[in-house]
MIFI-929471 format. One record per residue: residue number from 1; residue in one letter; z, x, y of N, C-alpha, C, O in turn. Coordinates in steps of 0.02 Angstrom, whole numbers. Each point is the difference from the previous one (the first is absolute). Example, Ala and Ser with C-alpha at 12.3 -4.5 7.8 and 13.67 -1.06 7.14 Angstrom:
<sites>
+--------+------+--------+--------+--------+--------+--------+--------+--------+--------+--------+--------+--------+--------+
| kedren | milo |   n_c3 |   n_c1 |   n_c2 |  ca_c3 |  ca_c1 |  ca_c2 |   c_c3 |   c_c1 |   c_c2 |   o_c3 |   o_c1 |   o_c2 |
+--------+------+--------+--------+--------+--------+--------+--------+--------+--------+--------+--------+--------+--------+
|      1 |    A |    390 |    660 |   -284 |      0 |    -45 |     59 |      0 |     45 |     60 |     33 |     52 |     -1 |
|      2 |    S |    -69 |    -70 |     54 |      3 |     42 |     59 |     37 |    -39 |     55 |      8 |     25 |     55 |
+--------+------+--------+--------+--------+--------+--------+--------+--------+--------+--------+--------+--------+--------+
</sites>
This chain:
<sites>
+--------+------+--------+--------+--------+--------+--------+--------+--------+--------+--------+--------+--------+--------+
| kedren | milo |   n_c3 |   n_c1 |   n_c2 |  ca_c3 |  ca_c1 |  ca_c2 |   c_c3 |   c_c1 |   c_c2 |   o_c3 |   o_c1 |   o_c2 |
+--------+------+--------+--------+--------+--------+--------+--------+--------+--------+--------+--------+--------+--------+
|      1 |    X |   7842 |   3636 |  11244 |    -72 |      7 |     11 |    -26 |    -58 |     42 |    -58 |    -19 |      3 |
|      2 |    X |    104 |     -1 |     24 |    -34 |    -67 |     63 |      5 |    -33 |    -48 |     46 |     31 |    -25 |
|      3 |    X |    -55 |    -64 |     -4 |     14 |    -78 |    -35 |    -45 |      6 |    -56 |      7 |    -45 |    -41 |
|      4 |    X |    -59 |     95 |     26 |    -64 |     20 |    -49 |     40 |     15 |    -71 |     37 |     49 |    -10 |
|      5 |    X |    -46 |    -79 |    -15 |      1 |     21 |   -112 |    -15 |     47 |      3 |    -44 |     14 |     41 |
|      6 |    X |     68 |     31 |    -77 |    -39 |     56 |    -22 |      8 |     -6 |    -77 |     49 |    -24 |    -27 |
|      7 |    X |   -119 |     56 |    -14 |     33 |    -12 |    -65 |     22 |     87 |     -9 |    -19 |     53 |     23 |
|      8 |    X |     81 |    -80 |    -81 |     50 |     55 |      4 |    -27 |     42 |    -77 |    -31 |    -39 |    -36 |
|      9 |    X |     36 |     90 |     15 |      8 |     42 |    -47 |     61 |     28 |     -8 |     20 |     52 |     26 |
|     10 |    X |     13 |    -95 |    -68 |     74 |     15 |    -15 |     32 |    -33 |    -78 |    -26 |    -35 |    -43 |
|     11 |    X |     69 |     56 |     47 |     41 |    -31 |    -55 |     77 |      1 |     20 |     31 |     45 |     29 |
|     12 |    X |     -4 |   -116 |    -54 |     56 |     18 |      1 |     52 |    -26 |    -42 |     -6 |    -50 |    -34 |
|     13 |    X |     54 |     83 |     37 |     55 |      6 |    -72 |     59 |     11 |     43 |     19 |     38 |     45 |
|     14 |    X |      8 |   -107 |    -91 |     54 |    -15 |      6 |     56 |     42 |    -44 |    -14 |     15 |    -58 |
|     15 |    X |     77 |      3 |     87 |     48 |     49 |    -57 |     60 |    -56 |     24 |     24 |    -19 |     53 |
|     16 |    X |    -14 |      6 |   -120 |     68 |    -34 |     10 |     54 |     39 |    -17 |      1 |     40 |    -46 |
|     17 |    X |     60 |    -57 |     95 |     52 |     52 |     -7 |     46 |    -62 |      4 |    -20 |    -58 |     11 |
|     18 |    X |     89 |     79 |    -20 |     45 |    -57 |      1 |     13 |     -6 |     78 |     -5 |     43 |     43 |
|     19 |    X |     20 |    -98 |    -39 |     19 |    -23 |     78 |     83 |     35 |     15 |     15 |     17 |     57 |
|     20 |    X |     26 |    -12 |   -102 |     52 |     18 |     11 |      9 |     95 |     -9 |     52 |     33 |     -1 |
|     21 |    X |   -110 |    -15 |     -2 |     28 |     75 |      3 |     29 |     28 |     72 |    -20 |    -31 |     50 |
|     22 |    X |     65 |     87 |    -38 |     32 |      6 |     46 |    -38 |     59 |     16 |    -34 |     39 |    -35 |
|     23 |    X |     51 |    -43 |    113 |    -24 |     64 |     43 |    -38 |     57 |    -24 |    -58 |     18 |     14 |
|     24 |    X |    115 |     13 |    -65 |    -15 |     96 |    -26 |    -58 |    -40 |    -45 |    -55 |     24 |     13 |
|     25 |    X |     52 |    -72 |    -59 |    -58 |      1 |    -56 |    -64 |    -19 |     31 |    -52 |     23 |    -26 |
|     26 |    X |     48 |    -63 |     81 |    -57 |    -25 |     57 |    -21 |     71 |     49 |    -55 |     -9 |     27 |
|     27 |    X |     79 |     63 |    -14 |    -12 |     29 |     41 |    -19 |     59 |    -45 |    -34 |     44 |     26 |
|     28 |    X |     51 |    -39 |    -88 |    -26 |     52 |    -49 |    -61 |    -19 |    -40 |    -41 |     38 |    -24 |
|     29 |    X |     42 |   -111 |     23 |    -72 |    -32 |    -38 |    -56 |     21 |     69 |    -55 |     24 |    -14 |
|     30 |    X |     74 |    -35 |     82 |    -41 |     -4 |     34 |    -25 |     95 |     36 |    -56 |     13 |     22 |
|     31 |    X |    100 |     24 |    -25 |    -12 |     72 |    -15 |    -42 |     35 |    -38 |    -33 |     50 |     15 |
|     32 |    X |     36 |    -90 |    -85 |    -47 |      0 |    -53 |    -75 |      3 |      8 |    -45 |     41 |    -10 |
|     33 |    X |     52 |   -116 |     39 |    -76 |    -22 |     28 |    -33 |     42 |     57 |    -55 |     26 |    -12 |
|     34 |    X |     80 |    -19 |     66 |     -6 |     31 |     63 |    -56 |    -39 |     30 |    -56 |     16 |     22 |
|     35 |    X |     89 |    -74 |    -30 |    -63 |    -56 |     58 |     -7 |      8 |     63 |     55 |     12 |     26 |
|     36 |    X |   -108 |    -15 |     21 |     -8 |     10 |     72 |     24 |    -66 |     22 |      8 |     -8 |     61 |
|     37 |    X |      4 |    -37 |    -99 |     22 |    -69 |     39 |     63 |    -43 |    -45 |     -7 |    -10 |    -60 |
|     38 |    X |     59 |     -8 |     90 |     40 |    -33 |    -36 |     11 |    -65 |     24 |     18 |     -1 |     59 |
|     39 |    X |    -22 |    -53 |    -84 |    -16 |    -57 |     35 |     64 |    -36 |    -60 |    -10 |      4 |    -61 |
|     40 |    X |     69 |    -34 |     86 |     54 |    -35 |      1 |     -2 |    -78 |    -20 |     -8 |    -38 |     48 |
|     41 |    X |     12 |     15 |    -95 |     -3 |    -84 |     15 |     52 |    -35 |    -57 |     20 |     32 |    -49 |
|     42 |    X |     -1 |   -101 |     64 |     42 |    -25 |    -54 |     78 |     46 |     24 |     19 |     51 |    -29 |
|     43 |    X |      2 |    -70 |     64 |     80 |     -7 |     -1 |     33 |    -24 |     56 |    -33 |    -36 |     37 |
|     44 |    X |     90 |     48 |    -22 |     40 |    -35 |     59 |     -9 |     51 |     51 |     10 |     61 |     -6 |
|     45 |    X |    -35 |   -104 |     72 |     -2 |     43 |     69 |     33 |     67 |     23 |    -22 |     48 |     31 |
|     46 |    X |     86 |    -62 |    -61 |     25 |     52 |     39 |      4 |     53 |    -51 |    -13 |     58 |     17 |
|     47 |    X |     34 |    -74 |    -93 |    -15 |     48 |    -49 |    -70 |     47 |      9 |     -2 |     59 |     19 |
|     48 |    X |    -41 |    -92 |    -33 |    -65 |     30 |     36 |    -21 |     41 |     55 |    -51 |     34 |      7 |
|     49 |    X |     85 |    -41 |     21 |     19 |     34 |     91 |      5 |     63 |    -34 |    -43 |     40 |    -17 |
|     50 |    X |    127 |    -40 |      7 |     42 |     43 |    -26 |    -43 |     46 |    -65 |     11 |     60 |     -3 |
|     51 |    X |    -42 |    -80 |    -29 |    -26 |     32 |    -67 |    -66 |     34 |     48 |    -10 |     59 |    -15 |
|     52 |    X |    -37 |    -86 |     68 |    -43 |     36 |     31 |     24 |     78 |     29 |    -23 |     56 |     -6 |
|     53 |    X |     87 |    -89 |     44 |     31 |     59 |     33 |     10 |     55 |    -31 |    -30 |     51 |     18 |
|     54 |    X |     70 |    -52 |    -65 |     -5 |     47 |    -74 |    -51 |     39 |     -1 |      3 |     60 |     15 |
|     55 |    X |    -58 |    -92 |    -33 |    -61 |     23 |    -31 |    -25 |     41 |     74 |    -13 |     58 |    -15 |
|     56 |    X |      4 |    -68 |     79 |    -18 |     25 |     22 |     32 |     56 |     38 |    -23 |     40 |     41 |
|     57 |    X |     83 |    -47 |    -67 |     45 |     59 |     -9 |    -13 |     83 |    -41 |     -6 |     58 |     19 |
|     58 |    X |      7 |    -96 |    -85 |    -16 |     20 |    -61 |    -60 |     37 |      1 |     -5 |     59 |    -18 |
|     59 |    X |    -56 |   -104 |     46 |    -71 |     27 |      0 |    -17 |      9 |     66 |    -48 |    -27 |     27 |
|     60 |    X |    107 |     86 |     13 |    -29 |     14 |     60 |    -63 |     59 |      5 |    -46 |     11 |     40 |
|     61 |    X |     72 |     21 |   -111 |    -47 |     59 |     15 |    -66 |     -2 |    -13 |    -42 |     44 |      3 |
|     62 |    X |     39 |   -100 |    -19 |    -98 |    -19 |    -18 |    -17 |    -56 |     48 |     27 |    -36 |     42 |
|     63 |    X |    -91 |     50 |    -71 |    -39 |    -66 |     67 |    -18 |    -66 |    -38 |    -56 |    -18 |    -16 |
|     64 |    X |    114 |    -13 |      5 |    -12 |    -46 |    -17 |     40 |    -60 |     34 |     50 |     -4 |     36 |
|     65 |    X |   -106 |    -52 |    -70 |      2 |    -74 |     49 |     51 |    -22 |    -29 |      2 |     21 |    -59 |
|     66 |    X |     59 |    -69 |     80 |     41 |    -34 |    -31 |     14 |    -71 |     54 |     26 |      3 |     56 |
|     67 |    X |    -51 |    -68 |    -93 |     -4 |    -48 |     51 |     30 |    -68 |    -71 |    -17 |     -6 |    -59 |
|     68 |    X |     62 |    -30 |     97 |     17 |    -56 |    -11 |    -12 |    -72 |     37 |     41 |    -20 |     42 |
|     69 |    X |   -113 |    -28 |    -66 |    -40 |    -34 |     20 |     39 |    -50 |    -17 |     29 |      2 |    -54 |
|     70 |    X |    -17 |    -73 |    112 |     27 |    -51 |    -18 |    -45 |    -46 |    -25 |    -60 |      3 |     12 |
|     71 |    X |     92 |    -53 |    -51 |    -52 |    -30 |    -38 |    -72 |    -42 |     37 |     -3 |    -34 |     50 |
|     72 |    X |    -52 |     55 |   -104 |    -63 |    -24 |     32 |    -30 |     44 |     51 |    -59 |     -5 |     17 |
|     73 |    X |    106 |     54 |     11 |    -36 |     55 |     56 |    -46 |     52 |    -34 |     17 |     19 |    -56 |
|     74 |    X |    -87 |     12 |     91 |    -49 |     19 |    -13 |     27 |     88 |     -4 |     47 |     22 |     33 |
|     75 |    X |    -78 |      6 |    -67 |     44 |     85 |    -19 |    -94 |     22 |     18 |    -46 |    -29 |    -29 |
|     76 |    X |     37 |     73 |     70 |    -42 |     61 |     17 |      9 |     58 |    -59 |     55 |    -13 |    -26 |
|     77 |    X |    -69 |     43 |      9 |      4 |     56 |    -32 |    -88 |     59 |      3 |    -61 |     -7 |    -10 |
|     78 |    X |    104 |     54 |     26 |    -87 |     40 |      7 |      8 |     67 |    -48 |     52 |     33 |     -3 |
|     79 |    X |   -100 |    -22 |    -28 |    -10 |     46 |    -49 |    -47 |     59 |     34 |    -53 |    -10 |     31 |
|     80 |    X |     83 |     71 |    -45 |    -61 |     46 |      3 |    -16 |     18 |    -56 |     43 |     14 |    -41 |
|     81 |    X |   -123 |     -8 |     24 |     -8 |     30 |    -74 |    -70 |     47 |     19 |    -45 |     -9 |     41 |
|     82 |    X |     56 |     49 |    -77 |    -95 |     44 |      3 |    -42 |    -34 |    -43 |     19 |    -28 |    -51 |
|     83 |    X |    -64 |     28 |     66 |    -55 |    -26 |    -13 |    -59 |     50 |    -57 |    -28 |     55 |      6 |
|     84 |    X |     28 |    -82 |    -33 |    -44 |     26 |    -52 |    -80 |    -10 |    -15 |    -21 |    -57 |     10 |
|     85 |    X |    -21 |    100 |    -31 |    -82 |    -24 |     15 |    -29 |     47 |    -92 |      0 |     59 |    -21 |
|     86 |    X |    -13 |   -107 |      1 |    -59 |     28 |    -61 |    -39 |     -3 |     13 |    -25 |    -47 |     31 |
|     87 |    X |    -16 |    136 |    -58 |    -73 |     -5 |     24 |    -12 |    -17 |    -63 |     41 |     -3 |    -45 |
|     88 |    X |   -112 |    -11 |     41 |    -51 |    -48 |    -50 |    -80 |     15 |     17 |    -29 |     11 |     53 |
|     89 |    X |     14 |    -14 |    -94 |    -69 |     10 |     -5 |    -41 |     73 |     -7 |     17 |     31 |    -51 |
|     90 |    X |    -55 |     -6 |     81 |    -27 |     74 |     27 |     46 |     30 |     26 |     -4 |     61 |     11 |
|     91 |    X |     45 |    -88 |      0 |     56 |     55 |     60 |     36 |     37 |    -57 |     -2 |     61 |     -7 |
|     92 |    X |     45 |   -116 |    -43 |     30 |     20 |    -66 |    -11 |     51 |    -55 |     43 |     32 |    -31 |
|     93 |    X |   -126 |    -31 |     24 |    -14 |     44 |    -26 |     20 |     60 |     -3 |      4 |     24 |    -57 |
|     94 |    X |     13 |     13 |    109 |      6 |     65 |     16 |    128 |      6 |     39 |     37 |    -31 |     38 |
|     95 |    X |    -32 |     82 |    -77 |     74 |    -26 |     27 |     -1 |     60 |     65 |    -13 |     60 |     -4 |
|     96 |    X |     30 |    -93 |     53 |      3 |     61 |     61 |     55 |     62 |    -13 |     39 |      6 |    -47 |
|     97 |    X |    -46 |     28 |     92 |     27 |     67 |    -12 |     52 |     -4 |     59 |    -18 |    -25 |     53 |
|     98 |    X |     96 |     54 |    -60 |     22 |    -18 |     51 |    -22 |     17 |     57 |    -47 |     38 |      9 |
|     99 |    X |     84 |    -69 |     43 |    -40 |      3 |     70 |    -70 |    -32 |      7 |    -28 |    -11 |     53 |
|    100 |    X |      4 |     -1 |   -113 |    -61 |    -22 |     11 |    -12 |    -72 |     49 |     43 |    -43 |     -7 |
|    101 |    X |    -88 |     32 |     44 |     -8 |    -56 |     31 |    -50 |    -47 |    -38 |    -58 |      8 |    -19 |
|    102 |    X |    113 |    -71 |     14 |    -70 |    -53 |    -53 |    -38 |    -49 |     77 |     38 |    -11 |     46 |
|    103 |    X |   -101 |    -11 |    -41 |    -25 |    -34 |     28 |    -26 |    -67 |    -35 |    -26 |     -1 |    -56 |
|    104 |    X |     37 |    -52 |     96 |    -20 |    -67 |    -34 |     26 |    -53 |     46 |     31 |      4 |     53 |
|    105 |    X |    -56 |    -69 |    -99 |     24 |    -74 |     42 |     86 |     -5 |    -33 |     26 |     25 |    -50 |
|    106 |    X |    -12 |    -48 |     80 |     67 |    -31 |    -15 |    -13 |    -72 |     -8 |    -25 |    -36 |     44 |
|    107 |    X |     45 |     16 |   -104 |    -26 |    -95 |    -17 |     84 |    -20 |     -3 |     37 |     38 |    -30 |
|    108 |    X |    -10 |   -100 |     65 |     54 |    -21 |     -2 |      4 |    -52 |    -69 |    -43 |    -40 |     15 |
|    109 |    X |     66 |     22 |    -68 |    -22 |    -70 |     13 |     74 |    -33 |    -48 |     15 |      8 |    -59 |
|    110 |    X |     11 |    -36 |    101 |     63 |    -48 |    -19 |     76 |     61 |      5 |     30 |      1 |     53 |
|    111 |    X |    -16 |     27 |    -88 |     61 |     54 |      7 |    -25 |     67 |     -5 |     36 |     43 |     25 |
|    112 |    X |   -109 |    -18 |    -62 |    -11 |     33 |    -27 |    -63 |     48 |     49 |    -49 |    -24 |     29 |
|    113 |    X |     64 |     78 |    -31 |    -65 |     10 |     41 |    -39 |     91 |    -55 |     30 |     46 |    -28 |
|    114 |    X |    -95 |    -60 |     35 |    -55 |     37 |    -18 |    -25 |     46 |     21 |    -12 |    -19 |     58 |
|    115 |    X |    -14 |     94 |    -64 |    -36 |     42 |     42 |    -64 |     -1 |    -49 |      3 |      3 |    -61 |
|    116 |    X |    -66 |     -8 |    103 |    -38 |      2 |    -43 |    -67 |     27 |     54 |      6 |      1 |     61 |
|    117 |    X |    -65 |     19 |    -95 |    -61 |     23 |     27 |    -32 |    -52 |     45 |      6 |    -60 |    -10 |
|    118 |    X |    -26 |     75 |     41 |    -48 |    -65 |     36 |    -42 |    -52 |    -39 |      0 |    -62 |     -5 |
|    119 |    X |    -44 |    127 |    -27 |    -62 |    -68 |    -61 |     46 |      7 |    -48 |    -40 |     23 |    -41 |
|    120 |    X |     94 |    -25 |     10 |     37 |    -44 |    -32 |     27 |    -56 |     18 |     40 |    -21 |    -42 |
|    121 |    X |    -47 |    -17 |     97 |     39 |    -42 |     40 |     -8 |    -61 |    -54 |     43 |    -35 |    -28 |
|    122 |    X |   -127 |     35 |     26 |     -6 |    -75 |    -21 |     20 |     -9 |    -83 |      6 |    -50 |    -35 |
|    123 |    X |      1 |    117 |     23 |     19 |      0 |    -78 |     50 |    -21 |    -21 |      2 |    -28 |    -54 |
|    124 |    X |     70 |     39 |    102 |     50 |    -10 |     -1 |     50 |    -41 |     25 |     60 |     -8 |    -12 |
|    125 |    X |   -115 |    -25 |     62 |     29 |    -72 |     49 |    -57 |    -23 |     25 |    -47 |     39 |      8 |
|    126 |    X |     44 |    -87 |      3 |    -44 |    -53 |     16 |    -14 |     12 |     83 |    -26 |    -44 |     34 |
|    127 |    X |     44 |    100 |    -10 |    -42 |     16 |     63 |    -31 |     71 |     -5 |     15 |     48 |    -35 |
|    128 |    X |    -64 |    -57 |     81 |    -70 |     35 |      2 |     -5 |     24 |     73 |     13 |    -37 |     48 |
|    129 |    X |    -35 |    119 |    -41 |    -26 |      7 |     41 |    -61 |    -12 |     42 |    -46 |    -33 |    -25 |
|    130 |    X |     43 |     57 |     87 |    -71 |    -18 |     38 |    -16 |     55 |     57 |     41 |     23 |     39 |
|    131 |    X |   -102 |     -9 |    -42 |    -16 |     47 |     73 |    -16 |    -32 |     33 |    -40 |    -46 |    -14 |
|    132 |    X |     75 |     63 |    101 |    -38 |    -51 |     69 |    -28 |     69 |     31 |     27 |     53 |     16 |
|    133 |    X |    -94 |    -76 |    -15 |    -25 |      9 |     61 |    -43 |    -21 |     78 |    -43 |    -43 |      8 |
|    134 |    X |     67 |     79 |     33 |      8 |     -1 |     62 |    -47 |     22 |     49 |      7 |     60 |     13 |
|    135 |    X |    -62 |    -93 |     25 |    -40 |      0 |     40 |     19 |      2 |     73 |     33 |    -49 |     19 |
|    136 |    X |    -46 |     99 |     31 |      6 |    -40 |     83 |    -61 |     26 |     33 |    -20 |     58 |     -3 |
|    137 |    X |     -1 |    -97 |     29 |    -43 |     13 |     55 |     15 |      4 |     64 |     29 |    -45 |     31 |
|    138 |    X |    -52 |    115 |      0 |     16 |     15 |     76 |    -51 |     22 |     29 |    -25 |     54 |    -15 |
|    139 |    X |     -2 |   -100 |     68 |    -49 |     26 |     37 |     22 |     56 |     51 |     56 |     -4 |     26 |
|    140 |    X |    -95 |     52 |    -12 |     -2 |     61 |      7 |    -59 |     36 |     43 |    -50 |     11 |    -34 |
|    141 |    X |     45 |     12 |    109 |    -46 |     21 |      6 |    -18 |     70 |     31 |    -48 |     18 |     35 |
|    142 |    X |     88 |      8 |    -53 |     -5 |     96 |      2 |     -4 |     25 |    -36 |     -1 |    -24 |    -57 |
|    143 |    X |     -4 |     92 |     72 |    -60 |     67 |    -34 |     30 |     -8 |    -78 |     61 |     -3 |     -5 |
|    144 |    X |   -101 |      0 |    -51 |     16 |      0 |    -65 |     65 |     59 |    -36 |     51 |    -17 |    -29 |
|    145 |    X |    -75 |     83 |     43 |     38 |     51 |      5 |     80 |      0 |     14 |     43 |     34 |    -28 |
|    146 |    X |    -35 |    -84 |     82 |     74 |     -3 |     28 |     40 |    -40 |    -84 |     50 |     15 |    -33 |
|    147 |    X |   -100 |    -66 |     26 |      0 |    -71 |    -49 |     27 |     41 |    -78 |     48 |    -11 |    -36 |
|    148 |    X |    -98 |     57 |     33 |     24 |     35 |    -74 |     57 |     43 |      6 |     46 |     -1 |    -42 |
|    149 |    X |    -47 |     40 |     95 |     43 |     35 |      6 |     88 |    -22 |     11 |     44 |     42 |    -10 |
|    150 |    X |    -31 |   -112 |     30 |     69 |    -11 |      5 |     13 |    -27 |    -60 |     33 |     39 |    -34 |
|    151 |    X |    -46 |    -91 |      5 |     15 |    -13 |    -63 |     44 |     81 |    -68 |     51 |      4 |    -34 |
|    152 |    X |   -107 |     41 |     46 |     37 |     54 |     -9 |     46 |      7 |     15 |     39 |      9 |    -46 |
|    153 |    X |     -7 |     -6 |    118 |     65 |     39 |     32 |     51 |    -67 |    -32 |     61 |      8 |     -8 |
|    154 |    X |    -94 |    -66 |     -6 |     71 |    -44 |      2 |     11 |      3 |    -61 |     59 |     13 |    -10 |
|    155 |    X |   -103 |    -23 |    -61 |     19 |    -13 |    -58 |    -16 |     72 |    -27 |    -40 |     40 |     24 |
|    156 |    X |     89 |    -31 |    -88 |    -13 |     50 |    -34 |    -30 |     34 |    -37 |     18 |     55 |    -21 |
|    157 |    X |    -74 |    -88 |      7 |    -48 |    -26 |    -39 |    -63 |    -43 |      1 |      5 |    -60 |    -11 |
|    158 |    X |    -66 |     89 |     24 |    -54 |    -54 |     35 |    -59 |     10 |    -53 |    -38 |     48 |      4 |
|    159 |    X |     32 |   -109 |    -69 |    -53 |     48 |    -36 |    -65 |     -3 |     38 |      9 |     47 |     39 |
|    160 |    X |    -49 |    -63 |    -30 |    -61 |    -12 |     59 |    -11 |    -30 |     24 |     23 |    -57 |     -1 |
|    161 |    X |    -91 |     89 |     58 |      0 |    -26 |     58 |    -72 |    -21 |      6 |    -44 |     43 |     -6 |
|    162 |    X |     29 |   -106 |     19 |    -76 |     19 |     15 |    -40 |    -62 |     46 |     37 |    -48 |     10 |
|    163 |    X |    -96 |     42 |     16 |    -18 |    -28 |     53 |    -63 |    -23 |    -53 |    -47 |     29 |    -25 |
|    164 |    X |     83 |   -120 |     23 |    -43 |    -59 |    -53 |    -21 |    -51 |     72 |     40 |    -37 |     29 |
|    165 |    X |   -116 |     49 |     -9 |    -11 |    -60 |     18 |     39 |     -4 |     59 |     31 |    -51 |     14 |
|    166 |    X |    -32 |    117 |     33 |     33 |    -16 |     48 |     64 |     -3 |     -1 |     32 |     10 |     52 |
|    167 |    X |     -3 |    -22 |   -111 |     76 |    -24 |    -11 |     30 |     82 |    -38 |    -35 |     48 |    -15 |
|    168 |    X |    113 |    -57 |      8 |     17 |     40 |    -19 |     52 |    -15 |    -49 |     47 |    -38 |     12 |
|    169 |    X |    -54 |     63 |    -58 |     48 |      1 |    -55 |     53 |     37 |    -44 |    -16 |     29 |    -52 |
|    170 |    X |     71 |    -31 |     73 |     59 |     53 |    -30 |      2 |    -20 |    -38 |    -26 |    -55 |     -8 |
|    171 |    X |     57 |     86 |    -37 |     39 |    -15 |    -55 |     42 |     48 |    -27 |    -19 |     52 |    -26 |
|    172 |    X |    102 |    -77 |     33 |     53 |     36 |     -2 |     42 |    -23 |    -56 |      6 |    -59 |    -14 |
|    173 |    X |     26 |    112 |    -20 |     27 |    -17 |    -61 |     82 |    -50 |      2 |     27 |    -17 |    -53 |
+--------+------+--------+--------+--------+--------+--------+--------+--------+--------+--------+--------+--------+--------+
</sites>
């Protein structure tokens, strides 16, 4: 991640196995598991070589990583996982029907992420919505008629139109 911390949501566990188990009991413990990554450490160079080769022998038919890092070297590893979202609040109330489409905010916050109503926002996290609105002024000096009439052709929707003071005022949803 460029040189950036990230904080991690993980755990991890250690399984101790004997250092001296041979090939068939290491390649059947690890069958077992069906890890996307096998990462090698603690033995002699070339044993290690040789025991990778194996394995990636062994585990040609899956997609998995098998890497032997010399000591102190940095290991990449990338995970895909789906992502999961609880709704909460007003949304919860009601359980959709399949196919149904749920609408809402999506709140991230740390590993975990939220679907929730809009005015539930502040109920449920410490951010809050806001409406902006938006003013422009354009001076303008032809026939009024042309003035009401394009606003129509461009937006889909024009709730009225009317002539304040000389001025004119849309207002579009």
């Amino acid at each position: 991640m460029n040189g950036l911390t990230a904080p991690l949501n993980m755990q991890v566990h250690y399984i101790s196995f004997s250092a001296h188990a041979d090939f068939a009991q290491t390649s059947t413990f690890l069958k077992e598991l069906m890890p996307p990554n096998i990462i090698l450490v603690h033995g002699e160079t070339n044993e290690m070589g040789r025991l990778k080769q194996k394995l990636i022998t062994h585990f040609s038919d899956r997609n998995t990583k098998i890497i032997s890092p010399k000591n102190c070297q940095s290991v990449e590893m990338y995970f895909n996982s789906e992502k999961m979202a609880k709704t909460i609040g007003r949304l919860a109330e009601k359980t959709p029907e399949v196919g149904e489409t749920v609408s809402g905010l999506l709140v991230k916050k740390a590993f975990t992420y939220q679907i929730m109503a809009p005015d539930d926002l502040h109920v449920f996290s410490q951010l809050s919505t806001a409406n902006i609105s938006e003013r422009i002024t354009i001076a303008y000096t032809g026939a009024f008629s042309v003035l009401e009439h394009r606003p129509k052709q461009i937006f889909e929707s024009v709730n009225h139109c009317q002539m304040k003071n000389l001025r004119v005022q849309l207002s579009c949803p």
